[in-house]
N, C-alpha and C positions, 0 to 999 in steps of 0.2 A: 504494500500500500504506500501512495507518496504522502508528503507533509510538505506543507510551508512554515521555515521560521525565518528568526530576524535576530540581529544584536547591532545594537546603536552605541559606538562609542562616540566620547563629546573630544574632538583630538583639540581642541582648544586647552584644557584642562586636563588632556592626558588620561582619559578617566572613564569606563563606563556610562553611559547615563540613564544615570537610575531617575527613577518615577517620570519616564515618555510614554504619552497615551500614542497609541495607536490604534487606529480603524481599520478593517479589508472592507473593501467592498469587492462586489461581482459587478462586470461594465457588461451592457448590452445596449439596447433602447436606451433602457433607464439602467441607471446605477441602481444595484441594493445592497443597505447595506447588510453583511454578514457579521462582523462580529466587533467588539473593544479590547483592549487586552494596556495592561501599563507594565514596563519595564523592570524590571527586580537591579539589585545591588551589581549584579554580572549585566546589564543591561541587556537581557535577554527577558523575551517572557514564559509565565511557568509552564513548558506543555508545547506544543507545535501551537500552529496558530490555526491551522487546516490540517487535518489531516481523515484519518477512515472512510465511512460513506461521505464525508464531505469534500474531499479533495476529489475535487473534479477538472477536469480541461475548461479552460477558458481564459479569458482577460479577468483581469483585476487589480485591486487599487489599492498600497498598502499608502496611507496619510498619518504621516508622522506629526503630532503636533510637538513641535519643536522649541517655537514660541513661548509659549507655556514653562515647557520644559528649562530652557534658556534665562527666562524672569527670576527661575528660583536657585542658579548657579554663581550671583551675586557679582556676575561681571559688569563690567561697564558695556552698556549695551543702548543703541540710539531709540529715539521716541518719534515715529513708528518704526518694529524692530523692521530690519532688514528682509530677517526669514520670520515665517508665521508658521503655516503647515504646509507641509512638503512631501505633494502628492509623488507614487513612484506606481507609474500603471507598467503592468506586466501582462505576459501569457505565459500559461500553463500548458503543454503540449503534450508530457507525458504522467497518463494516471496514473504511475509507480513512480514518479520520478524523486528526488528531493531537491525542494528549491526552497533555495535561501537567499535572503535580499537582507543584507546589510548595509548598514548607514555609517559613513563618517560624518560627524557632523560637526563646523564650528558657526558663532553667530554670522557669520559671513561666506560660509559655503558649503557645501555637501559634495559627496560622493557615495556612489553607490556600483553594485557589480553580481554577477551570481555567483556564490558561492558556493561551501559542499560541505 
């Protein structure tokens, strides 16, 4: 069976970043969304984000709210912040597969990549 996870580190701070909510959605028409999930002390969250009868093939949308996240890291940070939330839409191809979507993230830019 495949799984989607994720880990966010804040490379500003060098650090993990703990407590990032994140949203999946499924893209079609409409967006739905599928689920919330917030980052733990390893900047991971507890559990895949998708996986069993849920991981399916398709597009989707993991929205980092970063913004948030970034307010409570007690940097010096501009008024309105730069980054807010930081959509990363994707496809799913295979329904065994494992995909992982990681974030570097600092108040001023992201990166992102699949991983394993």
């Amino acid at each position: 069976m495949g799984r989607l996870t994720t880990h966010v580190l804040d490379t500003a701070l060098g650090k993990p970043a703990n407590g990032l909510k994140i949203e999946l959605w499924l893209h079609g028409e409409t967006p739905v969304f599928v689920s919330s999930h917030v980052t733990n002390a390893d900047g991971r969250v507890d559990g895949p984000i998708l996986d069993g009868d849920d991981f399916r093939t398709g597009t989707y949308e993991l929205r980092f709210h970063a913004g948030d996240y970034l307010k409570t890291t007690e940097q010096k940070l501009p008024d309105p912040l730069f980054l807010d939330v930081i959509p990363i839409r994707f496809g799913i191809a295979e329904a065994d597969g494992h995909y992982h979507v990681p974030l570097l993230l600092s108040p001023f830019g992201y990166s992102t990549y699949r991983g394993s």
